[in-house]
Z-matrix of the N, CA and C atoms (Angstrom, degrees):
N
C 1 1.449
C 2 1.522 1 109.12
N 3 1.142 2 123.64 1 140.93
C 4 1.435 3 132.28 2 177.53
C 5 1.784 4 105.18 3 -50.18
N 6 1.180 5 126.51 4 176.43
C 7 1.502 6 144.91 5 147.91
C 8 1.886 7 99.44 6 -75.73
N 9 0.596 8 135.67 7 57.27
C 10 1.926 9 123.47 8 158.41
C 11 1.756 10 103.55 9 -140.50
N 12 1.615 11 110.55 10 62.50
C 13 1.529 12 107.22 11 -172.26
C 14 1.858 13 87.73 12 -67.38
N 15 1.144 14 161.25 13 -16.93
C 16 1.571 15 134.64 14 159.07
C 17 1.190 16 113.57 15 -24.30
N 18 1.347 17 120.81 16 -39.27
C 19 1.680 18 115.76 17 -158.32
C 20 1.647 19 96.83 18 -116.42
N 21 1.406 20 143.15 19 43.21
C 22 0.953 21 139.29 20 -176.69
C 23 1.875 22 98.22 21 -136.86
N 24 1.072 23 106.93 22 98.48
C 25 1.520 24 103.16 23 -179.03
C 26 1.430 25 100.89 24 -59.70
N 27 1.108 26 172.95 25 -86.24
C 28 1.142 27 161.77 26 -87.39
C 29 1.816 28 93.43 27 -97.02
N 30 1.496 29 88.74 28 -65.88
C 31 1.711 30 82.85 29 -171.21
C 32 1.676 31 117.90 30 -52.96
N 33 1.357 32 120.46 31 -21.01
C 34 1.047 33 122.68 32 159.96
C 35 2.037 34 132.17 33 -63.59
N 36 1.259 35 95.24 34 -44.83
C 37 1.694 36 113.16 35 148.83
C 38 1.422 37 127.33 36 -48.38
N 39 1.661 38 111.85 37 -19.80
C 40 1.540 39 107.41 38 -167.15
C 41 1.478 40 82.10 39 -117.24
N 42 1.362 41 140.82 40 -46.05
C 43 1.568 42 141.10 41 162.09
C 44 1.538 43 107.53 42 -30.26
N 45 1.118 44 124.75 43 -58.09
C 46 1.944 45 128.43 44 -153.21
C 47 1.817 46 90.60 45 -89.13
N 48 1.191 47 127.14 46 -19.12
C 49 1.303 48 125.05 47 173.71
C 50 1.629 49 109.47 48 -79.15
N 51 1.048 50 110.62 49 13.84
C 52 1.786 51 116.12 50 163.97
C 53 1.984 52 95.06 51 44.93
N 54 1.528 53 88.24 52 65.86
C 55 2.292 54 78.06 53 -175.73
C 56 1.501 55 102.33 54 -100.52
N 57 1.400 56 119.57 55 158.59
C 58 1.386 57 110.35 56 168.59
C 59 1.761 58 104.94 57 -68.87
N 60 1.578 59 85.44 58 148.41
C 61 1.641 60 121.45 59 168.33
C 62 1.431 61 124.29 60 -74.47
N 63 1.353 62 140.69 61 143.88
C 64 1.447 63 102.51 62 158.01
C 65 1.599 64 68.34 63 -125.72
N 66 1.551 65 110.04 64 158.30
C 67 1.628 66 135.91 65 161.49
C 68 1.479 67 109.45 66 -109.17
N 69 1.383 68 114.11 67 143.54
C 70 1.460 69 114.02 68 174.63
C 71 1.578 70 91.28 69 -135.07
N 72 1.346 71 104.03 70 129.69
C 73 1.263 72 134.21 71 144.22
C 74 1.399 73 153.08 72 -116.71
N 75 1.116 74 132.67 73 169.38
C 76 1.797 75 126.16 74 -159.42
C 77 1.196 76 100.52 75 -98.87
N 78 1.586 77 117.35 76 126.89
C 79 1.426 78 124.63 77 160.95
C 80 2.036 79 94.80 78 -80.66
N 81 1.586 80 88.83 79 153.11
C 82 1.926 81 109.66 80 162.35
C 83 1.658 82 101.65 81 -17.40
N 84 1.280 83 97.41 82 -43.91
C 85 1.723 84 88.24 83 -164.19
C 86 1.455 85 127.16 84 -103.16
N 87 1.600 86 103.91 85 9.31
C 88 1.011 87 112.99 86 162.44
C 89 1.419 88 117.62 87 103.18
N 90 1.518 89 108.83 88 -18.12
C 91 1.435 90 121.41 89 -172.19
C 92 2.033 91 104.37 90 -70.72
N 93 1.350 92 143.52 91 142.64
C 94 1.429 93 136.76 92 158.92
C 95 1.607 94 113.88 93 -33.01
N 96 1.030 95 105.87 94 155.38
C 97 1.748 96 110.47 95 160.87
C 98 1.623 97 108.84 96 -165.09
N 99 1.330 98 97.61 97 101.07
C 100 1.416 99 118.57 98 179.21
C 101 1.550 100 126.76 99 -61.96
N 102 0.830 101 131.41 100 167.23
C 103 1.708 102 139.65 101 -178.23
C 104 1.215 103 104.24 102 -174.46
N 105 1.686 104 115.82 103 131.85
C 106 1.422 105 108.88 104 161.16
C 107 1.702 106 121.22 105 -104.15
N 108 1.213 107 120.58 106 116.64
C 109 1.697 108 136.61 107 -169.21
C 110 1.769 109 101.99 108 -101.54
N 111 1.247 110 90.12 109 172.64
C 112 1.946 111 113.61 110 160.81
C 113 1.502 112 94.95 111 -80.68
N 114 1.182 113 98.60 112 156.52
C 115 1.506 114 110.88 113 171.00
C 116 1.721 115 97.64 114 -154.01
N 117 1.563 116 103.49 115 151.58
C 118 1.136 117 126.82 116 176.61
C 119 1.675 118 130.56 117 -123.82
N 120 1.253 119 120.83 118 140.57
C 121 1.376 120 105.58 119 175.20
C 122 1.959 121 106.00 120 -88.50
N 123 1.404 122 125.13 121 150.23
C 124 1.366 123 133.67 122 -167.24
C 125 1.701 124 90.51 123 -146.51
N 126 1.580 125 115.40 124 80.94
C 127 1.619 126 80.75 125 162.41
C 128 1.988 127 91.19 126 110.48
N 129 1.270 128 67.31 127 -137.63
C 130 1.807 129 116.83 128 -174.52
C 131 1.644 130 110.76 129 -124.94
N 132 1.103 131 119.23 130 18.25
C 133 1.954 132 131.37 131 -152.07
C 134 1.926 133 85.40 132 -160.64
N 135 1.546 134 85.94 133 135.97
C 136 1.398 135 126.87 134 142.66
C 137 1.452 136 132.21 135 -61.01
N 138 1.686 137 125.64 136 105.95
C 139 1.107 138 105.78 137 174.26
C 140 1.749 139 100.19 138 -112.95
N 141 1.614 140 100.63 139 147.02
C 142 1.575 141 108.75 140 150.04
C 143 1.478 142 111.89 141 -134.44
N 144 1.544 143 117.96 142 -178.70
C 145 1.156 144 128.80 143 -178.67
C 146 1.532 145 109.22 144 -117.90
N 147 1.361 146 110.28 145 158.71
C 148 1.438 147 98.14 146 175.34
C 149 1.809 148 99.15 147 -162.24
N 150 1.118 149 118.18 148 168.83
C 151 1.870 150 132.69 149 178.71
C 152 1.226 151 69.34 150 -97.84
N 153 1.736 152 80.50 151 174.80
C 154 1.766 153 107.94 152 -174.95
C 155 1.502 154 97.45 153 -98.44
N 156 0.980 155 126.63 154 87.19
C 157 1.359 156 137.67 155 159.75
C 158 1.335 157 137.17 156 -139.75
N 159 1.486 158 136.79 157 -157.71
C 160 1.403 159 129.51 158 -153.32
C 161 1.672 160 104.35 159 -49.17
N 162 1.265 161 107.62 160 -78.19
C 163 1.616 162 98.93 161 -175.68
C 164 1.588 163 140.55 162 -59.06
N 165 0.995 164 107.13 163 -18.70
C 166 1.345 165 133.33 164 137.96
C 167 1.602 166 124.04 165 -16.53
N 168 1.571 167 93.45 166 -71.63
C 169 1.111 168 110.21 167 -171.31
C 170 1.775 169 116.15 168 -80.61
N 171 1.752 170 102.57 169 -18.63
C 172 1.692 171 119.90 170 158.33
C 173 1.079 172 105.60 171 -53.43
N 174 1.541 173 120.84 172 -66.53
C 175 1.500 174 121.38 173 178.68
C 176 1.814 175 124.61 174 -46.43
N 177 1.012 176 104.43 175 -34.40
C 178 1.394 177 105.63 176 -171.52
C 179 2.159 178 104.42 177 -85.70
N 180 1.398 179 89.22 178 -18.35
C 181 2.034 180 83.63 179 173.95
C 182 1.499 181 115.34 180 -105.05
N 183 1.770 182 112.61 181 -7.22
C 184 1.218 183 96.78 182 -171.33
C 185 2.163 184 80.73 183 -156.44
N 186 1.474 185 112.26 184 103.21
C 187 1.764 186 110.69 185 -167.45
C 188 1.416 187 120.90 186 -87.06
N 189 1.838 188 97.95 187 20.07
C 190 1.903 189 118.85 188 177.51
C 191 1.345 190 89.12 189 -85.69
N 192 1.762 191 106.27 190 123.88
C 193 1.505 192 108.96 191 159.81
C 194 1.527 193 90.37 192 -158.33
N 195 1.230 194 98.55 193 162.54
C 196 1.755 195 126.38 194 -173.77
C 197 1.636 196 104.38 195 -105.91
N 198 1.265 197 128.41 196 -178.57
C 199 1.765 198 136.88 197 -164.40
C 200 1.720 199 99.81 198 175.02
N 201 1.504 200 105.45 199 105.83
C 202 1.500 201 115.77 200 167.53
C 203 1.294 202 107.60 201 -118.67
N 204 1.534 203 118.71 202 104.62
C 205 1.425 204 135.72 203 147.53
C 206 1.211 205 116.58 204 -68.55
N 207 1.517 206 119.30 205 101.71
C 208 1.728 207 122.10 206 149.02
C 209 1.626 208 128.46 207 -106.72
N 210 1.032 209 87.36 208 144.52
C 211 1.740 210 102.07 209 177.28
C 212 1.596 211 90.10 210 -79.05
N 213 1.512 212 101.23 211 117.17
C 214 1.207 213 129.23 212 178.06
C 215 1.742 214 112.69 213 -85.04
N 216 1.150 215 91.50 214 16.19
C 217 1.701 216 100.48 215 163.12
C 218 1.477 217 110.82 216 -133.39
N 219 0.994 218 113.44 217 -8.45
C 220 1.360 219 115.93 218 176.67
C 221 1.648 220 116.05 219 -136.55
N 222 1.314 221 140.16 220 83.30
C 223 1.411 222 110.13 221 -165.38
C 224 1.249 223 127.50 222 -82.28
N 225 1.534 224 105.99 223 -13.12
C 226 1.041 225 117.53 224 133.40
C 227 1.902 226 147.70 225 6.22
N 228 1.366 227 84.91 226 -43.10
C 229 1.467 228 115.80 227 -170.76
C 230 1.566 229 109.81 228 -126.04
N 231 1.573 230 130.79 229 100.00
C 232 1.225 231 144.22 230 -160.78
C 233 1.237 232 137.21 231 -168.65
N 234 1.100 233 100.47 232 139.95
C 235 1.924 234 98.97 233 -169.88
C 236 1.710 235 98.65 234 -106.23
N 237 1.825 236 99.01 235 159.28
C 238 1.467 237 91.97 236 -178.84
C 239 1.571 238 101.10 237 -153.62
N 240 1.485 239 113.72 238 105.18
C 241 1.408 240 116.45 239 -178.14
C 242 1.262 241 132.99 240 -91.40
N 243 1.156 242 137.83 241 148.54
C 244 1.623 243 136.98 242 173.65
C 245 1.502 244 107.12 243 -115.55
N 246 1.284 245 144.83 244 123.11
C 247 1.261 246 138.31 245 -169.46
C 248 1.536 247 98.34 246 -166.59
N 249 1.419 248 99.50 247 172.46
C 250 1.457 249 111.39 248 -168.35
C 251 1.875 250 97.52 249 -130.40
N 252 1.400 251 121.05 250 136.11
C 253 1.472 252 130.25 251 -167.07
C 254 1.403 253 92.85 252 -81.21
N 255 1.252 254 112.28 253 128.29
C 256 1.902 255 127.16 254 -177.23
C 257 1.109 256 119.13 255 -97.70
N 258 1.828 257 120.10 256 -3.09
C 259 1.058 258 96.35 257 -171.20
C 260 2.308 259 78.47 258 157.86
N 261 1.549 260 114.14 259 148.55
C 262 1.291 261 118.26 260 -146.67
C 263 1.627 262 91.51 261 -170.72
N 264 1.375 263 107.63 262 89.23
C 265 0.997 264 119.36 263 -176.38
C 266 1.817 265 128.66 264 -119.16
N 267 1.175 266 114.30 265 145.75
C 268 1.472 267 105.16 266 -176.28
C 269 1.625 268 118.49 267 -56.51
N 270 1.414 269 113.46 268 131.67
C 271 1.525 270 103.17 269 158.21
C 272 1.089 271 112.83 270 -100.24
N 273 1.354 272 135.83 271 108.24
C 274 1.751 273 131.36 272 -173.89
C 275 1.549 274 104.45 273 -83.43
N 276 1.074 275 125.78 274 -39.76
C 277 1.535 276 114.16 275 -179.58
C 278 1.524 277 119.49 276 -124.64
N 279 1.396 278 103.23 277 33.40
C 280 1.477 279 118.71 278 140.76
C 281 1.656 280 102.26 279 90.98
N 282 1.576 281 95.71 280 -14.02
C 283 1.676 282 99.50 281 -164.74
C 284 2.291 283 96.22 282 -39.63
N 285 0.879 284 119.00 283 -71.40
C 286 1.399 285 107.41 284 -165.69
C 287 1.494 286 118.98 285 -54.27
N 288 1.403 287 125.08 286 -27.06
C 289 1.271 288 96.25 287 172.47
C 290 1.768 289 104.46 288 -104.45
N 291 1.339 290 129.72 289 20.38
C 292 1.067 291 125.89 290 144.61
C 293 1.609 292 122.74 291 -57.55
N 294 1.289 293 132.20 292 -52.03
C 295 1.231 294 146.50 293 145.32
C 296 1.122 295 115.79 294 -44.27
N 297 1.287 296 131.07 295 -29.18
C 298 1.665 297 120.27 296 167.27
C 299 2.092 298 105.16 297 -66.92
N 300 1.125 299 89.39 298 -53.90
C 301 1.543 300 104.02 299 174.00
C 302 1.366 301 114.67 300 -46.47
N 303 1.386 302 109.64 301 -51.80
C 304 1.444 303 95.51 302 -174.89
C 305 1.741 304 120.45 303 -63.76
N 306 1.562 305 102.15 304 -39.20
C 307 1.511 306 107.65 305 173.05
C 308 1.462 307 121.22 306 -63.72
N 309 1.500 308 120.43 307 -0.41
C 310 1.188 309 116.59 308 -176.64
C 311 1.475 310 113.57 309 -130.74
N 312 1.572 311 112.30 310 -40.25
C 313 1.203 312 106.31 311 159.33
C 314 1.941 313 133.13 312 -112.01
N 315 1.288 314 99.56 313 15.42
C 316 1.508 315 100.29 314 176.74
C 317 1.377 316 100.32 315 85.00
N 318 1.046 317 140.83 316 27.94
C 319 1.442 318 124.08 317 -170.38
C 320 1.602 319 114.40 318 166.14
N 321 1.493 320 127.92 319 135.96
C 322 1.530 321 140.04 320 169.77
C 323 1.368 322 120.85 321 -18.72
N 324 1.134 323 115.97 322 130.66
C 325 1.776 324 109.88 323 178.43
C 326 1.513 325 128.24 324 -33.58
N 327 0.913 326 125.94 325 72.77
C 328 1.624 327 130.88 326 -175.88
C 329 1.664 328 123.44 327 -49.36
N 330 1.203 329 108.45 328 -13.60
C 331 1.594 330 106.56 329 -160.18
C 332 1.371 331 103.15 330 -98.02
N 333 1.344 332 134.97 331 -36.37
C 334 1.508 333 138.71 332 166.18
C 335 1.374 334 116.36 333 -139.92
N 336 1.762 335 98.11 334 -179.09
C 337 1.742 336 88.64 335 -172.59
C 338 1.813 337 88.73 336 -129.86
N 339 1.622 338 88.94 337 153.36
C 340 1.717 339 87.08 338 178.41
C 341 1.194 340 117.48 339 -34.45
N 342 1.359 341 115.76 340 -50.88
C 343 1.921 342 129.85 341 -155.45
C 344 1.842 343 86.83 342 -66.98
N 345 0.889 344 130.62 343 -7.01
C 346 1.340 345 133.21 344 159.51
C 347 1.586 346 155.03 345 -87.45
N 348 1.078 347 80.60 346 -51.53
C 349 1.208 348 102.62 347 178.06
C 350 2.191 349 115.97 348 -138.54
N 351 1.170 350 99.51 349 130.69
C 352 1.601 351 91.96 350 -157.80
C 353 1.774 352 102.19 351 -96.02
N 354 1.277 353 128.26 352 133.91
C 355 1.466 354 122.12 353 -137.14
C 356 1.571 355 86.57 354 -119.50
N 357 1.269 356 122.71 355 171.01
C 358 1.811 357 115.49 356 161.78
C 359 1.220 358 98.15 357 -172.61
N 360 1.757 359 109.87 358 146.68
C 361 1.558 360 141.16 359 -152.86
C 362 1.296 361 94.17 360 -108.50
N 363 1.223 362 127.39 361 80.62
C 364 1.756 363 129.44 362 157.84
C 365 1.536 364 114.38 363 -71.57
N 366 1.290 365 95.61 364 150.27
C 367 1.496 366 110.82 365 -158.82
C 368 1.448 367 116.58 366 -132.94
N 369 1.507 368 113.22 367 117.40
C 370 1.402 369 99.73 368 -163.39
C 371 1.466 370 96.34 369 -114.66
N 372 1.612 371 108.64 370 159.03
C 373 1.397 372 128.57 371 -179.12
C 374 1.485 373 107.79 372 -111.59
N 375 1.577 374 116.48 373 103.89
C 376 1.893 375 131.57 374 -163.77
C 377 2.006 376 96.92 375 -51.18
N 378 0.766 377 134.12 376 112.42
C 379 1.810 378 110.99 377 162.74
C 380 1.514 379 99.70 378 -101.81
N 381 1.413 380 127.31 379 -22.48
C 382 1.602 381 113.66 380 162.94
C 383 1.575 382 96.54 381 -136.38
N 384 1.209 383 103.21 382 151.60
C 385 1.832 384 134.01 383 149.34
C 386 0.974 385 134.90 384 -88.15
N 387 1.155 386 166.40 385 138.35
C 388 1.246 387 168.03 386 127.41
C 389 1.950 388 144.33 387 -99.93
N 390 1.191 389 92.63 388 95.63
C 391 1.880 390 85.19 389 -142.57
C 392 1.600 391 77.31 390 -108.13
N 393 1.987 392 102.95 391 150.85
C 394 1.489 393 110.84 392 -172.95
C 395 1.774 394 82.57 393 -145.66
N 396 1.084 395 111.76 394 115.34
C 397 1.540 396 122.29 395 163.34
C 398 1.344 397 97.90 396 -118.13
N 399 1.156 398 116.57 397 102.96
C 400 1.668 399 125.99 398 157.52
C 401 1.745 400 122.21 399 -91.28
N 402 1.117 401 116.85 400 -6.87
C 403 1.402 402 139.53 401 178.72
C 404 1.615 403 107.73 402 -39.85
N 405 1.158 404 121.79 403 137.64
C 406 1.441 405 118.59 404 160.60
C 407 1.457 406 112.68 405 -28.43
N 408 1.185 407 134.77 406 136.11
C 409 1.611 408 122.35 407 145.50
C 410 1.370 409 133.78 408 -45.43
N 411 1.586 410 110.63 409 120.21
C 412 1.551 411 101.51 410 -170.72
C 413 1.856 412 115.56 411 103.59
N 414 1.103 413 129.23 412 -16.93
C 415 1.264 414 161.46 413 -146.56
C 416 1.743 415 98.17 414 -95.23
N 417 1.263 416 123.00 415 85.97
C 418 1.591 417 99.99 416 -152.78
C 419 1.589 418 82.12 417 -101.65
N 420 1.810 419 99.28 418 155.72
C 421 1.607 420 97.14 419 173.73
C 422 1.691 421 110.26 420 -74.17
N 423 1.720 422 94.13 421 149.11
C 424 1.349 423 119.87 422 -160.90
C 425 1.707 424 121.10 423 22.15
């Protein structure tokens, strides 16, 4: 499948279903190091959020990372990205992962507050897709 998940209804179907993410990124040594985040579609680009910490800081020395969306009722049903981070920017007043929150949990970032903790909206650029719906036909997620 091309990189332009905008025009791919499915990947858009498994995006608006607020599903967990997992991200993989490169430690120094080269080995993966996974995390599962919110993820968003922006575009033609991947957004997540992240604190300034370990993977974070993968992303910012080495901007190869992967993104597996599954329908956690079906796994069956899944997207699987390869992309490179374009760009890792501050969110000072939370607006982006407030909006991650709301699409996933109904409600404002609960876990910290800017004046605390300093948050940032990384942004990934798709160079492959890979979407596998094996699901019955008709079978809508959850």
């Amino acid at each position: 499948m091309s990189a332009e998940p905008s025009r791919d209804p499915f990947v858009r179907e498994m995006l608006a279903a607020a599903l967990p993410c997992t991200l993989t990124s490169l430690d120094a040594d080269g080995c993966p190091y996974s995390v599962v985040v919110w993820c968003a579609l922006h575009g033609d680009r991947f957004t997540v959020n992240a604190g300034d910490g370990h993977w974070l800081a993968n992303l910012r020395r080495d901007p190869r990372v992967s993104l597996a969306i599954v329908d956690t009722e079906n796994i069956l049903r899944h997207v699987a990205v390869q992309g490179t981070v374009v760009a890792i920017e501050p969110d000072p007043d939370y607006e982006h992962i407030d909006s991650l929150s709301q699409a996933y949990e109904g409600r404002r970032y609960q876990y910290s507050l800017p004046e605390d903790e300093p948050r940032f909206r990384v942004t990934i650029e798709p160079d492959r897709i890979r979407t596998h719906d094996f699901a019955p036909p008709g079978e809508p997620i959850r």
